[in-house]
MIGU-280796 format. One record per residue (C-alpha): residue number from 1; z, y, x; residue in three letters. Coordinates in pm, 1 decimal. Each point is the difference from the previous one (the first is absolute). Layout:
! MIGU-280796
nr=NUM z=Z y=Y x=X rest=ALA
...
***
This chain:
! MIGU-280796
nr=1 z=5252.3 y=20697.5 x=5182.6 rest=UNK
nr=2 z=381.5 y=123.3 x=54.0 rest=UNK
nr=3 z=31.4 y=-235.4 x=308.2 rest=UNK
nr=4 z=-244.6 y=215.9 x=190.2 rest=UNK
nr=5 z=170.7 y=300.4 x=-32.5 rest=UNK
nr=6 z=-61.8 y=248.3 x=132.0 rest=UNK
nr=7 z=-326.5 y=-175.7 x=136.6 rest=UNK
nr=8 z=-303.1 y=-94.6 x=-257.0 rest=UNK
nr=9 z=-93.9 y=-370.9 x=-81.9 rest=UNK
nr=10 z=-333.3 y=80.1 x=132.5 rest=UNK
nr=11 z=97.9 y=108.5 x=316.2 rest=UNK
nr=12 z=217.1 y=-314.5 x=126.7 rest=UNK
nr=13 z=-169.5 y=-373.6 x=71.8 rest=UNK
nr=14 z=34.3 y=-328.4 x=-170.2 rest=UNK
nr=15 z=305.6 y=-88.1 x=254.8 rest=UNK
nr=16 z=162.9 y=304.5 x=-34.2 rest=UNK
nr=17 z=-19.5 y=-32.8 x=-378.9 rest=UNK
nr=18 z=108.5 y=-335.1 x=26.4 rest=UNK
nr=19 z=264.5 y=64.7 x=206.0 rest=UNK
nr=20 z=165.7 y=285.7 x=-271.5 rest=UNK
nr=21 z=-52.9 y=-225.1 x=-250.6 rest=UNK
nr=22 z=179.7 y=-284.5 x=152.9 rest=UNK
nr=23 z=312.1 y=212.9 x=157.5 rest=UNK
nr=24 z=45.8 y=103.7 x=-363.9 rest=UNK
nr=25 z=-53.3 y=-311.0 x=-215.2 rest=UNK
nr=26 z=135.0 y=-238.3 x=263.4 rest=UNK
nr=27 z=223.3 y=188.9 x=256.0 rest=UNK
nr=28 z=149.1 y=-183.1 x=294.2 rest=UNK
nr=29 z=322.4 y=-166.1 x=-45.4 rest=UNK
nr=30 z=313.1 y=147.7 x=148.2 rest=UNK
nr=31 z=171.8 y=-238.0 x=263.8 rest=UNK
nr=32 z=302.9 y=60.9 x=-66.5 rest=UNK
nr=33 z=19.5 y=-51.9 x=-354.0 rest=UNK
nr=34 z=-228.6 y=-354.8 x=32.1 rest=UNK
nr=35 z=268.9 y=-94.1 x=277.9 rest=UNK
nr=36 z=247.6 y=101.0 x=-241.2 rest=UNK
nr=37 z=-152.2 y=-220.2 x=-317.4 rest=UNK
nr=38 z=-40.0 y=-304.3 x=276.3 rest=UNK
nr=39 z=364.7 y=31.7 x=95.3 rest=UNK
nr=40 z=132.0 y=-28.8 x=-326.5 rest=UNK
nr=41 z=-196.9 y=-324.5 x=-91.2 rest=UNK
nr=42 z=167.7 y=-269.8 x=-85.8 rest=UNK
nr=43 z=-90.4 y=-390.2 x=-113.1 rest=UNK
nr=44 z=26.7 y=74.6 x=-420.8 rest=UNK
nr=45 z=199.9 y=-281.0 x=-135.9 rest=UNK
nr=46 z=-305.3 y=-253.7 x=-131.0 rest=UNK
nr=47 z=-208.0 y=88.9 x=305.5 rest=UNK
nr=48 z=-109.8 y=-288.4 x=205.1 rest=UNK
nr=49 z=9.7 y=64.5 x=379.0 rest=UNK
nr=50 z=-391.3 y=-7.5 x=2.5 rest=UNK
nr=51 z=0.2 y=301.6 x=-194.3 rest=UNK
nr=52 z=284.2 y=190.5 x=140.2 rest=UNK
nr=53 z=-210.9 y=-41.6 x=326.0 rest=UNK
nr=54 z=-335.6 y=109.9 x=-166.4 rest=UNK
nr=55 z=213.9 y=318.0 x=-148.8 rest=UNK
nr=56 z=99.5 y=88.5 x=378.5 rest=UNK
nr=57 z=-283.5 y=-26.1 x=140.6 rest=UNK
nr=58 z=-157.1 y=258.0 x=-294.2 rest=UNK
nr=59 z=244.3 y=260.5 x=29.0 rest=UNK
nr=60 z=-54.3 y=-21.3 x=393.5 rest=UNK
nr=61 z=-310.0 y=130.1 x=2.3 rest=UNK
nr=62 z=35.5 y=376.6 x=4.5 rest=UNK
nr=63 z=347.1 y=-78.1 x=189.9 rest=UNK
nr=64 z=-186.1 y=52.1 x=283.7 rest=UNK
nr=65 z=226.4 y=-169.7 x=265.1 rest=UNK
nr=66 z=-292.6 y=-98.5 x=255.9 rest=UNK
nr=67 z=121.7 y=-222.3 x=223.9 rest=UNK
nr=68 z=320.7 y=-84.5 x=-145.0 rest=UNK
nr=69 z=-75.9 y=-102.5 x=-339.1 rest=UNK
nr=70 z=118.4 y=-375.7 x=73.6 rest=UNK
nr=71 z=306.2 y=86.0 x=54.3 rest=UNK
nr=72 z=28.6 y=255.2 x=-293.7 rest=UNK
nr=73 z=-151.9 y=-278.5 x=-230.1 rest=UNK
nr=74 z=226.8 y=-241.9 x=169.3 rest=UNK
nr=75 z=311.6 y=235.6 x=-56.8 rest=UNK
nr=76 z=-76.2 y=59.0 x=-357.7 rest=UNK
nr=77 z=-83.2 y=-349.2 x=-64.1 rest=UNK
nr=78 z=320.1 y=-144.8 x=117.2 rest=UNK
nr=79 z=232.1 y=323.8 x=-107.0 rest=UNK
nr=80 z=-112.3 y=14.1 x=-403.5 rest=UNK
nr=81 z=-5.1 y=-412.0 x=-71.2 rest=UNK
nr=82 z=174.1 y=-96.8 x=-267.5 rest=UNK
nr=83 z=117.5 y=-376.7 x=66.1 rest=UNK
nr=84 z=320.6 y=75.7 x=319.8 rest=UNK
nr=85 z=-83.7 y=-368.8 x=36.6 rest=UNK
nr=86 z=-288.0 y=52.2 x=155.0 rest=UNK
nr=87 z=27.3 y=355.0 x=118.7 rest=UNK
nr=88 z=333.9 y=-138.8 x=211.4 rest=UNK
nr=89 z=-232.0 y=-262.4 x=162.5 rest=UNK
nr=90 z=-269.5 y=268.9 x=126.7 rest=UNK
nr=91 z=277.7 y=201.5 x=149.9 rest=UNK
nr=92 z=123.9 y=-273.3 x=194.5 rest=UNK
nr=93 z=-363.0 y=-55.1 x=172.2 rest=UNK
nr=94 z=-77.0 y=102.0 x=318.3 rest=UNK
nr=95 z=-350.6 y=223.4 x=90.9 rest=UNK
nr=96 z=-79.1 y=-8.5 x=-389.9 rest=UNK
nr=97 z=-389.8 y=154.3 x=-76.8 rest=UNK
nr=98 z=-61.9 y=90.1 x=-363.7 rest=UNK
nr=99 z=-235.4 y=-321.5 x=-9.4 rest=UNK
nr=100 z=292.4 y=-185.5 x=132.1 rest=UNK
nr=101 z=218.6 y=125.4 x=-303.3 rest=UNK
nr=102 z=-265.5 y=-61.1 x=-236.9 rest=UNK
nr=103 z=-73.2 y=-337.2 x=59.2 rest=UNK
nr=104 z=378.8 y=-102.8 x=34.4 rest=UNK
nr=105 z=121.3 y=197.3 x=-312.5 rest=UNK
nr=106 z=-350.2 y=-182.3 x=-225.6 rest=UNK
nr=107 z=144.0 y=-346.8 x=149.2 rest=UNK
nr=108 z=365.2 y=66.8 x=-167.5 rest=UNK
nr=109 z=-128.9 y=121.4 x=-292.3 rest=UNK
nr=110 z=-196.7 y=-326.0 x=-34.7 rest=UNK
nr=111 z=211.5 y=-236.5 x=98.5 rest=UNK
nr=112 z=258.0 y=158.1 x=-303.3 rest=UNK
nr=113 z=-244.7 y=-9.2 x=-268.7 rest=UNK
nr=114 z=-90.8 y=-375.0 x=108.4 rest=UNK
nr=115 z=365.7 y=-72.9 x=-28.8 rest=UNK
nr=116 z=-0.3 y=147.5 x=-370.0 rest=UNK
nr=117 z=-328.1 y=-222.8 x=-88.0 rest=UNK
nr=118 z=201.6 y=-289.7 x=124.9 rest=UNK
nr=119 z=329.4 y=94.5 x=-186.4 rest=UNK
nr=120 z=-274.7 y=-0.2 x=-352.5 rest=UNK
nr=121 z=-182.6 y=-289.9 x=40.6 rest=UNK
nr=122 z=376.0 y=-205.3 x=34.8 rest=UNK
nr=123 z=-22.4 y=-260.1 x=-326.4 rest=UNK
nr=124 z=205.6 y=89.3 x=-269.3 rest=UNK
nr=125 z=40.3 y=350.1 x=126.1 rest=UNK
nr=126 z=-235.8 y=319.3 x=-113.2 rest=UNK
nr=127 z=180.2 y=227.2 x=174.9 rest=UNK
nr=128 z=220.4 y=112.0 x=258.1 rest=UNK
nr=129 z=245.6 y=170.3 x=-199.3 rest=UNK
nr=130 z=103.5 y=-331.3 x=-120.8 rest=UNK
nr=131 z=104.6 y=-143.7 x=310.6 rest=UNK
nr=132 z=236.7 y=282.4 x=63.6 rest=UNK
nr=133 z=152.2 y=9.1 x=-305.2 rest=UNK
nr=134 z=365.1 y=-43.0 x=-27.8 rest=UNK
nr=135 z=11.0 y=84.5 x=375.8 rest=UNK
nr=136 z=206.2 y=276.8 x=209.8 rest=UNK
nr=137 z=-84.8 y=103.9 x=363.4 rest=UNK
nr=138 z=273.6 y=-64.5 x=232.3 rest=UNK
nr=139 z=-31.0 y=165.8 x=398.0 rest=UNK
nr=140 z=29.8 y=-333.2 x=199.8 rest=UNK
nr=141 z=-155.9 y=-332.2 x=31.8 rest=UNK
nr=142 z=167.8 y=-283.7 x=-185.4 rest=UNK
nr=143 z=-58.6 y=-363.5 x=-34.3 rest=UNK
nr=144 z=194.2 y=-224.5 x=-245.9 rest=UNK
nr=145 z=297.2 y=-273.7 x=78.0 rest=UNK
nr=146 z=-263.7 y=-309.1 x=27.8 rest=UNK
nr=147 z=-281.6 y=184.0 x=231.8 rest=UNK
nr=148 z=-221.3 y=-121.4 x=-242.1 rest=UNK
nr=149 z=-206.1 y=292.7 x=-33.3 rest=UNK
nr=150 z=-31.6 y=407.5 x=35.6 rest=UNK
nr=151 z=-5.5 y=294.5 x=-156.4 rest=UNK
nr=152 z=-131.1 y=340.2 x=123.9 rest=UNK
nr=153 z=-162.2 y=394.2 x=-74.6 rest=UNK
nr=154 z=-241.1 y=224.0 x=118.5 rest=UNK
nr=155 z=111.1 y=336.1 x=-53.0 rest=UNK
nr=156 z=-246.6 y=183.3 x=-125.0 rest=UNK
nr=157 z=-163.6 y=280.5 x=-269.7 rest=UNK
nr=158 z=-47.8 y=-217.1 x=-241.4 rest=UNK
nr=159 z=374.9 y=-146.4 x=9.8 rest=UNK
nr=160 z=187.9 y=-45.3 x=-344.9 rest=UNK
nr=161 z=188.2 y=331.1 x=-92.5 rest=UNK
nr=162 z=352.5 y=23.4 x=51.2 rest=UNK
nr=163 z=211.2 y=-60.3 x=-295.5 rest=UNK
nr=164 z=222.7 y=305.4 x=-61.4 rest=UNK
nr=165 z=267.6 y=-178.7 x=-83.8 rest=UNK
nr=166 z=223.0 y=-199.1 x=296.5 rest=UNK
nr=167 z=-68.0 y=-318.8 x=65.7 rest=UNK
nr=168 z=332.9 y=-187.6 x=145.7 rest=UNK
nr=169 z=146.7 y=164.8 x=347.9 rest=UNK
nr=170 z=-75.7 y=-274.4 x=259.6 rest=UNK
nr=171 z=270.6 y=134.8 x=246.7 rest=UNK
nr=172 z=294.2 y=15.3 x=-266.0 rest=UNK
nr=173 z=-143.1 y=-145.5 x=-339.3 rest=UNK
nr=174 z=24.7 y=358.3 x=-227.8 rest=UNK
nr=175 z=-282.9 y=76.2 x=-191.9 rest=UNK
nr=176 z=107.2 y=392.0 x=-29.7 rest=UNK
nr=177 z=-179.9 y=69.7 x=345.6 rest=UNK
nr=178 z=-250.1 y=-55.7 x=206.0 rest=UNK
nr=179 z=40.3 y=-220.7 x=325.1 rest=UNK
nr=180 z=-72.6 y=306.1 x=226.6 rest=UNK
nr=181 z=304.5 y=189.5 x=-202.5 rest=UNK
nr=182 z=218.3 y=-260.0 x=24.7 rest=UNK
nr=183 z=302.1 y=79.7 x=154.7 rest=UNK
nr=184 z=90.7 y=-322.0 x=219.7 rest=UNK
nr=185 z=-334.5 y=8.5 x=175.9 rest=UNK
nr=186 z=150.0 y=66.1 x=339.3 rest=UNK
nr=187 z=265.0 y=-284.7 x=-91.7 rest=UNK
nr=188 z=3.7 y=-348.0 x=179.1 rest=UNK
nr=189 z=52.9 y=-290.8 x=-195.3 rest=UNK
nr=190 z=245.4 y=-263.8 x=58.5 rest=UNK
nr=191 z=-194.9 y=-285.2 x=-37.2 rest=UNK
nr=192 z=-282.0 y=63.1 x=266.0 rest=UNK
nr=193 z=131.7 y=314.1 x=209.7 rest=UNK
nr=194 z=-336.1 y=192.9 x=-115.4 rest=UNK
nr=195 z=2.6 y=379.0 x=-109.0 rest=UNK
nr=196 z=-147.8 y=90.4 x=-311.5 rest=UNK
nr=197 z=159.0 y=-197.7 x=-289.2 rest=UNK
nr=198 z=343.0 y=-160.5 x=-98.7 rest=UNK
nr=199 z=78.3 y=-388.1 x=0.7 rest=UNK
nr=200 z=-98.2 y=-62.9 x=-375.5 rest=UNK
nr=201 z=-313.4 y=107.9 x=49.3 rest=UNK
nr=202 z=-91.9 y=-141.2 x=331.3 rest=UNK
nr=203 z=-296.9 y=-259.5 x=19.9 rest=UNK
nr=204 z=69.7 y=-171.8 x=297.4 rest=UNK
nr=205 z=-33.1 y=-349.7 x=-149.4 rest=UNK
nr=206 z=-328.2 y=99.1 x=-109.3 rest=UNK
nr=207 z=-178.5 y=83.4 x=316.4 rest=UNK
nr=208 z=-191.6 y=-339.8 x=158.6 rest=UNK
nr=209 z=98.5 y=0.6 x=375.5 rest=UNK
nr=210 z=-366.8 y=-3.2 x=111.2 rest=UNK
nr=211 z=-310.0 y=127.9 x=-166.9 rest=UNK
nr=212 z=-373.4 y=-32.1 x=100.7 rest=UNK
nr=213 z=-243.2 y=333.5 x=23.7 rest=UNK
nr=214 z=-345.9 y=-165.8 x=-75.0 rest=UNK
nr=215 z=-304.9 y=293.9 x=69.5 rest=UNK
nr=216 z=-288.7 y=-171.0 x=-210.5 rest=UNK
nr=217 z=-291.4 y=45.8 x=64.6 rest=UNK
nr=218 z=-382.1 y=-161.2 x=-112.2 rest=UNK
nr=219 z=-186.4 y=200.8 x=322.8 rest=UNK
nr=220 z=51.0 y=7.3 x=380.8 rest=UNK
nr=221 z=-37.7 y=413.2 x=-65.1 rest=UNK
nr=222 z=312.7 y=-54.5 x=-223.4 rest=UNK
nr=223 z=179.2 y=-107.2 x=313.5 rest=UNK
nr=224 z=-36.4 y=294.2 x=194.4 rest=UNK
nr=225 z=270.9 y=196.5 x=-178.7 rest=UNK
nr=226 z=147.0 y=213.2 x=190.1 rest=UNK
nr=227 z=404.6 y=-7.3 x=62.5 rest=UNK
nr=228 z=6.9 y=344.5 x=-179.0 rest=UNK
nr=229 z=-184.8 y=-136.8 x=-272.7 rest=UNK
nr=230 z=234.1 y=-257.7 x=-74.9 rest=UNK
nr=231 z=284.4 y=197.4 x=54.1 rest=UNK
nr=232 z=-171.3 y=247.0 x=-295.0 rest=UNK
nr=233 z=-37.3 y=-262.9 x=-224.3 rest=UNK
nr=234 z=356.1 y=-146.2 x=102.0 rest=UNK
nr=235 z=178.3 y=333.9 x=-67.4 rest=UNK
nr=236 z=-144.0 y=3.1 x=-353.6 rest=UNK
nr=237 z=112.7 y=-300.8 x=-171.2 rest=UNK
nr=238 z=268.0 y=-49.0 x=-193.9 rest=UNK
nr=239 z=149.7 y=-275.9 x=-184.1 rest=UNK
nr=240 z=30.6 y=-101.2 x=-366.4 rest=UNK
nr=241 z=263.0 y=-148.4 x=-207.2 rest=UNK
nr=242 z=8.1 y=-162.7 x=-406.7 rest=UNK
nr=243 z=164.3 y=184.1 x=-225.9 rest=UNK
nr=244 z=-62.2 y=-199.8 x=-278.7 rest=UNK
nr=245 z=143.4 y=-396.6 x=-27.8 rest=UNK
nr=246 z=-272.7 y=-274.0 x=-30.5 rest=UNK
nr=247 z=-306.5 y=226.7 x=73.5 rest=UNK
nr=248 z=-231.6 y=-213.0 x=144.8 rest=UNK
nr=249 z=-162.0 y=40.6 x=346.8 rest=UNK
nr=250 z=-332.7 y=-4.4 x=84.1 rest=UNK
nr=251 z=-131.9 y=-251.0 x=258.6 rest=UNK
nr=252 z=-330.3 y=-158.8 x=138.6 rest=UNK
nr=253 z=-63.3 y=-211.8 x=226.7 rest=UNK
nr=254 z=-129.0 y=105.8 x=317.1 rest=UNK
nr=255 z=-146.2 y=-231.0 x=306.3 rest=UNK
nr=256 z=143.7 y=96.8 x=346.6 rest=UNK
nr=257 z=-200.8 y=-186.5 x=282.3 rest=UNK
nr=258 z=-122.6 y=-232.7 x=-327.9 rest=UNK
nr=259 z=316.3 y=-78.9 x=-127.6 rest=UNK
nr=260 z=98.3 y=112.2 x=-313.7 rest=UNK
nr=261 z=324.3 y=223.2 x=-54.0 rest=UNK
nr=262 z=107.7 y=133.7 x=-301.6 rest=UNK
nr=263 z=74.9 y=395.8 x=38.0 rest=UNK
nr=264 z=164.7 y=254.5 x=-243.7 rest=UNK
nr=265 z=-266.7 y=268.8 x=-70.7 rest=UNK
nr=266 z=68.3 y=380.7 x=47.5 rest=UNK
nr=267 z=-308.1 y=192.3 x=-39.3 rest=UNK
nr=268 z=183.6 y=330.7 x=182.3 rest=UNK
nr=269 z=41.6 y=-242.6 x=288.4 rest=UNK
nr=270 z=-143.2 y=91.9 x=361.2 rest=UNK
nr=271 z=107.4 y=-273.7 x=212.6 rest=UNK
nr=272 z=87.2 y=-332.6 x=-67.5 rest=UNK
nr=273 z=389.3 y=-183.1 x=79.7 rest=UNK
nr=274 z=93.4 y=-366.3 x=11.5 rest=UNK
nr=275 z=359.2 y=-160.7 x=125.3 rest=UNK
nr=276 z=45.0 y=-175.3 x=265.5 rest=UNK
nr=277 z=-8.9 y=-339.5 x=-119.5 rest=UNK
nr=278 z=-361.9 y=57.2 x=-117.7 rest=UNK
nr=279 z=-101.8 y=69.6 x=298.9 rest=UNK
nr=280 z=124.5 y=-253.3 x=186.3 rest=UNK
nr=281 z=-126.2 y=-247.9 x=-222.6 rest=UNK
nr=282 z=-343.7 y=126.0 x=-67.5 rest=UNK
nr=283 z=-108.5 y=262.0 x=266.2 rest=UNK
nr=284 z=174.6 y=-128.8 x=277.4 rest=UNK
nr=285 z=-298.0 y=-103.6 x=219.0 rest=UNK
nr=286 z=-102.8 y=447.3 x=-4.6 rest=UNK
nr=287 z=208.9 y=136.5 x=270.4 rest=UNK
nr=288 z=188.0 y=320.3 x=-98.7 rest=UNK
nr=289 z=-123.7 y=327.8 x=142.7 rest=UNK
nr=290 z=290.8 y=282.4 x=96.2 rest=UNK
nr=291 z=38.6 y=245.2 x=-248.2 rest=UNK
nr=292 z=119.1 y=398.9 x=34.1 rest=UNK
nr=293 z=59.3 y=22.6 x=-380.7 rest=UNK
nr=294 z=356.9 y=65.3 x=-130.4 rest=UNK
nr=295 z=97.0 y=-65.7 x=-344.8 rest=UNK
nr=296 z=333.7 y=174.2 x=-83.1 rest=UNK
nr=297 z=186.7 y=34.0 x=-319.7 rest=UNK
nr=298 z=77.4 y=328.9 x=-207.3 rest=UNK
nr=299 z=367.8 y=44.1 x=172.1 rest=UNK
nr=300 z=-183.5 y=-99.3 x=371.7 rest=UNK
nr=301 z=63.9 y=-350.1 x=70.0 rest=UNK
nr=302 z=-273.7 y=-150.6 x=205.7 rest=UNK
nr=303 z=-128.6 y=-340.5 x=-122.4 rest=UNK
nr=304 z=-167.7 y=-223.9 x=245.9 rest=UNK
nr=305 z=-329.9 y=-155.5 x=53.5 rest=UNK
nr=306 z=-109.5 y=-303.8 x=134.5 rest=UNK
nr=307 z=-351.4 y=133.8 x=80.6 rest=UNK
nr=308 z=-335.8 y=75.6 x=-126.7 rest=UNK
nr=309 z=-288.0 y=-269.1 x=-50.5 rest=UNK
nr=310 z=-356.5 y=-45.7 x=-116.7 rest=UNK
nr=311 z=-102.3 y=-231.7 x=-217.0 rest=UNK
nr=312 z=-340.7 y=-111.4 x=-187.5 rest=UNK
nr=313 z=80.1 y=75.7 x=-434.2 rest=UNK
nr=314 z=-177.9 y=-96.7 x=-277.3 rest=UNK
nr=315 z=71.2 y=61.5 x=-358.5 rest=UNK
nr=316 z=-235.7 y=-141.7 x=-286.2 rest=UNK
***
């Protein structure tokens, strides 16, 4: 009765009563503060990309951004991800739709939780932790003396903690700082004319003189990676040395082109390297493709590749 002051009930028709009722129970969102709510949204930490998107498109709906609400979804989308993984890869496309983002972002996610399912079902492991134990991340790629296998990380969220404590200076050898404190970073050691370390700590003799970038792959859609994909995944690895003596590696065998090749497992792994030697005796008859990825180490150095090349896999 107080919503048709200072006209009756009587007086006013159905839609007009209707229409009171409505503005008062269910008034009409204010733009600016549903703009406001859709700005601030952000994937929540065990939100699946499927959902984040749903969530979006929700709180768009009183947005009202007509004609541009691709590219406010789009914007949004890309801007409140939380994997930089794959939020660095949709920055580097070109003409990128919100559909576009969607589909590429769902296809990442995937392919990482098939690479965790992979890591579990490994005999004789439950669990990923275990293969990382006694493990600390260094920032460069390193193979050991014999070329007999590889080791390499994924950075990523789900990464081991840092210890608090020091682990071992690789520029001078003190474990009272860490390497980015250490004060001969800028000096050149004697024994390879490098900057970033002294002689006793230099690891020359343990770097093979050529090393093998294999991109695997199981589709032909696989293939189509783009150079700034690669160069994505290339920019986040980093490699792993054993702390502890006699730990013992984990290894399957693996059939390259139906030959079988025993590999050291990393389940943070992205891309795949072999030496030299194995690829001239095994995968010779693939012709090497040019590659624009760099691998560097922490201090700079460039280390060179012989190529990229696609081969058939199989694992049972």
């Amino acid at each position: 009765k107080n919503f048709c002051i200072p006209d009756k009930p009587s007086s006013l028709s159905y839609d007009e009563l209707s229409g009171k009722l409505t503005a008062h129970y269910k008034p009409k969102p204010l733009i600016i503060a549903e703009r406001f709510k859709f700005q601030k949204r952000n994937q929540q930490e065990n939100e699946s990309v499927s959902d984040y998107v749903v969530a979006l498109k929700r709180l768009s709906t009183h947005c009202d951004f007509g004609r541009h609400l691709d590219e406010a979804l789009r914007d949004r989308f890309v801007s409140g991800l939380k994997v930089e993984a794959i939020q660095r890869k949709l920055l580097t496309e070109q003409d990128l739709t919100f559909a576009k983002a969607c589909e590429l972002a769902l296809s990442m996610e995937m392919a990482s939780k098939n690479t965790m399912e992979f890591a579990s079902n490994l005999k004789g492991h439950s669990t990923v932790n275990k293969i990382d134990k006694k493990r600390e991340t260094k920032s460069a790629w390193q193979t050991n003396p014999a070329g007999s296998g590889w080791k390499s990380r994924v950075k990523s969220e789900h990464s081991i903690p840092q210890r608090t404590t020091h682990q071992p200076c690789y520029r001078c050898g003190g474990n009272n700082h860490a390497a980015q404190g250490c004060r001969f970073k800028t000096e050149t050691c004697r024994k390879c004319s490098r900057v970033g370390h002294i002689a006793r700590m230099c690891k020359t003799k343990k770097w093979l003189g050529n090393t093998q970038y294999v991109a695997e792959t199981s589709s032909p859609k696989d293939t189509a990676r783009s150079e700034a994909e690669e160069e994505l995944f290339m920019n986040t690895v980093y490699s792993t040395y054993t702390v502890g003596k006699g730990e013992k590696d984990i290894k399957v065998t693996v059939k390259l082109e139906e030959t079988p090749i025993d590999m050291q497992v990393d389940t943070g792994a992205a891309v795949t390297l072999v030496p030299e030697i194995v690829y001239k005796k095994h995968l010779s008859h693939l012709p090497l493709e040019a590659t624009k990825v760099r691998l560097s180490t922490f201090s700079g150095e460039n280390i060179p590749l012989l190529g990229t090349v696609t081969v058939k896999a199989k694992y049972e």
